[in-house]
C-alpha positions, 0 to 999 in steps of 0.5 A, a space after each residue: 612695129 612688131 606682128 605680136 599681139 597685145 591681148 586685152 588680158 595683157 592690159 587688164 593685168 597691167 592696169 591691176 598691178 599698177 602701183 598708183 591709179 594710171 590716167 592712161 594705158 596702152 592697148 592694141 588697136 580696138 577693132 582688129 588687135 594688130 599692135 602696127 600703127 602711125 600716129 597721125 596727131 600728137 597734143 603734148 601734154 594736153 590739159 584737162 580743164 581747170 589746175 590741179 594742185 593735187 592729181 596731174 590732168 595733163 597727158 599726152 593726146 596722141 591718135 593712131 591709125 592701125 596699119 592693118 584694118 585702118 581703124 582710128 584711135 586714141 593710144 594711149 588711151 583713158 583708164 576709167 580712173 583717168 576718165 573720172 580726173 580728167 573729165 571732171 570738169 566736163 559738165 553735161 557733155 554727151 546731151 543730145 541736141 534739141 530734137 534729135 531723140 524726137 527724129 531717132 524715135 520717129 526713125 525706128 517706128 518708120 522701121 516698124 522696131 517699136 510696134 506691140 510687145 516691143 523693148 528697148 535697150 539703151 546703152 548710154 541712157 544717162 538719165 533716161 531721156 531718151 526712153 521716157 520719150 518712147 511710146 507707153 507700150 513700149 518695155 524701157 530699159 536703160 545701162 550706163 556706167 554713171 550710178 547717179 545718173 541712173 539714180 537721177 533717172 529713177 527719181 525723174 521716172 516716178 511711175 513711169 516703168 524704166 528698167 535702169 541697169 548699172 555697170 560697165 557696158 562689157 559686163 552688166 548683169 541683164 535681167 529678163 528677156 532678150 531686148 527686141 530693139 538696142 539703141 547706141 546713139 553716139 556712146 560706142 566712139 567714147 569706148 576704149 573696147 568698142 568690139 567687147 561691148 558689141 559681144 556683150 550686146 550680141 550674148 544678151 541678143 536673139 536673132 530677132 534683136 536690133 542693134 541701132 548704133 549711131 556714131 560720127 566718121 571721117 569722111 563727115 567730119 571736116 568743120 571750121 572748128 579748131 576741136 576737129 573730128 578728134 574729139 578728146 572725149 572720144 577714144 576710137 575714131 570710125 570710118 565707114 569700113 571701121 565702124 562696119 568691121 568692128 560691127 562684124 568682130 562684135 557679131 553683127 551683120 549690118 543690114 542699113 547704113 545711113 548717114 544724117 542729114 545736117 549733122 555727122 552721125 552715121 546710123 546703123 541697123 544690124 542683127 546678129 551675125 548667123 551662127 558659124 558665119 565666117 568674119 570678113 573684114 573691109 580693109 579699106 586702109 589707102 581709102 581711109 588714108 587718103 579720107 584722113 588727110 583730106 580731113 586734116 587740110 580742112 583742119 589745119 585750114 581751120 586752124 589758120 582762120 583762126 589763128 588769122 583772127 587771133 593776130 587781128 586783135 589789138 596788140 598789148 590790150 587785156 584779154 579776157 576769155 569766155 571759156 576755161 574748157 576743152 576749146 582755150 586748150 586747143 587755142 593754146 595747141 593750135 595758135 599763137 594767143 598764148 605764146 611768149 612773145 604776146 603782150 596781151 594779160 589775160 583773164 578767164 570767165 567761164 559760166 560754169 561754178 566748179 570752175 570759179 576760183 581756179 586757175 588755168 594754166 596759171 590764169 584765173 578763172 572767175 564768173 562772168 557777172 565781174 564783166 559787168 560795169 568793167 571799163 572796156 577802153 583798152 579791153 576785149 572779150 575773146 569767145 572761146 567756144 563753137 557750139 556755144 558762141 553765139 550764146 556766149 555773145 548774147 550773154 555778154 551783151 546781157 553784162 553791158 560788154 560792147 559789140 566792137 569789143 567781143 572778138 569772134 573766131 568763127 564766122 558760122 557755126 555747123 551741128 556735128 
């Protein structure tokens, strides 16, 4: 590959010359800007959920380790018209789990970042959750992307004081006193310029300010799910040296690192880089290499109990399969299920409406309520999902579906 560097004025000027809106573009790599790589993963013509007879939802997934900060990303990667098409169908996506904003606030006042006179910047704050979880004493201030959301937000707040913002995280017009505390749970891997934001974060910062940024890495990412570390969803992947060197190039000095228990997120408290401090990065490229491909034994290790259980089910039989997302397209990347030579037919039941009455890749998809009363003899229900399986299991029980004929893929489930 060639040393010339790629500036992201470059890509901004082709994007808006475009003839027709583009799902994807091309950038340099987000961290370091180098335009040498390896592509490490390829999903050809990768669906997004649900046919379209209108706009194609279907692009090639294609992650790339840069070959001189290490950093990990997708390339090309989503325009935000290409976010909207693409994830239309995705539903509530980026829902924290159960508890979590419970532990992360206990977390920051365990730091003592929400004592008197404190406020507290969201980034990502969706519908305001997480904030209306903060302390009465505390200012609470919100951006995201998602008009409404935040509209959302505001009629679930009623008198409760939340300062919402609307924009881009790059550049949203802020309003007030610096934030004394800013929060980025699990948002800054679903960037395309994760370095740009972090300006933004420190232009709007004091010395005083916090930043709290909290994303999943490599070297936590091995599960027994076939969706792996790569999240789709995800357009910049961090390591540990990754997710510090993007923090530097972004203006911010980390002062703790900490990985969570139980789950793969990796936390971050920083404050704002000194004036006129030099920027140094860790490189730690043959680390990161060797962490990626202990990564993917355990992946493609994965992918054969899977594909394992998929050879296990009755031959020549009707297939239905609960789930019409992300998950049945990587059964379709990953497996044999949907191959040519297989005799099974199949039909798709997802509980989600937007997705009734459509098909995927040519099946159709219907309610789960039409399994109700259907004659099992010479049929199974494959659950097609991680997090939701045993839920799906318990539904399907729900519709009279028997035990014996539901078809499990995963042994356990983990958080992640």
């Amino acid at each position: 590959m060639s040393d010339q560097k790629l500036t992201w004025a470059q890509v901004d000027s082709f994007i808006g010359n475009h003839t027709s809106p583009a799902l994807t573009f091309h950038r340099p790599c987000p961290i370091c800007g180098s335009l040498k790589f390896k592509s490490v993963l390829e999903l050809n013509d990768f669906q997004f959920y649900s046919d379209s007879a209108t706009e194609p939802k279907r692009v090639d997934i294609r992650e790339n380790m840069c070959m001189e900060c290490g950093a990990l990303y997708l390339n090309p990667c989503y325009s935000d018209h290409g976010f909207q098409v693409l994830f239309a169908e995705a539903g509530q996506s980026y829902g924290s789990t159960e508890g979590r904003p419970t532990e992360q606030i206990d977390w920051l006042m365990s730091r003592d970042l929400l004592g008197g006179g404190s406020s507290l910047l969201d980034v990502g704050c969706y519908e305001g959750s997480f904030l209306s979880r903060l302390p009465s004493h505390v200012r609470k201030l919100g951006v995201d992307i998602d008009q409404p959301a935040i509209e959302r937000g505001r009629q679930k707040a009623h008198g409760e004081s939340i300062e919402f913002f609307h924009g881009d995280f790059e550049h949203f017009e802020f309003r007030g006193d610096s934030p004394t505390v800013i929060t980025m749970f699990h948002v800054l891997e679903h960037l395309p310029r994760p370095v740009q934001v972090l300006k933004k974060l420190a232009a709007i910062s004091t010395e005083d300010t916090n930043l709290v940024v909290e994303v999943p890495i490599l070297e936590n990412g091995k599960t027994n799910d076939i969706n792996g570390f790569f999240s789709v969803q995800h357009m910049t992947h961090f390591t540990r040296a990754s997710l510090k060197n993007a923090l530097r190039l972004g203006g911010w000095m980390v002062l703790e690192q900490q990985e969570q228990p139980g789950y793969n997120g990796c936390r971050v408290l920083a404050k704002k880089l000194p004036a006129g401090e030099p920027v140094g990065l860790d490189v730690a490229l043959a680390k990161d290499w060797e962490a990626l491909t202990a990564y993917f034994v355990a992946w493609y290790s994965a992918i054969n109990h899977v594909q394992s259980r998929i050879r296990a089910m009755p031959s020549e039989e009707k297939t239905v399969i609960w789930g019409g997302g992300a998950h049945t397209e990587f059964l379709y990347h990953t497996t044999t299920l949907f191959s040519t030579d297989s005799q099974h037919q199949f039909l798709i039941v997802d509980s989600d409406t937007l997705k009734h009455g459509k098909t995927w890749r040519g099946i159709t998809i219907s309610s789960p309520d039409i399994l109700r009363g259907a004659d099992w003899g010479n049929m199974n229900l494959l659950v097609s999902s991680y997090g939701g399986q045993s839920s799906i299991v318990a539904a399907a029980r729900g519709l009279c579906v028997p035990r014996e004929n539901i078809v499990q893929i995963y042994d356990e489930v983990h958080r992640y």
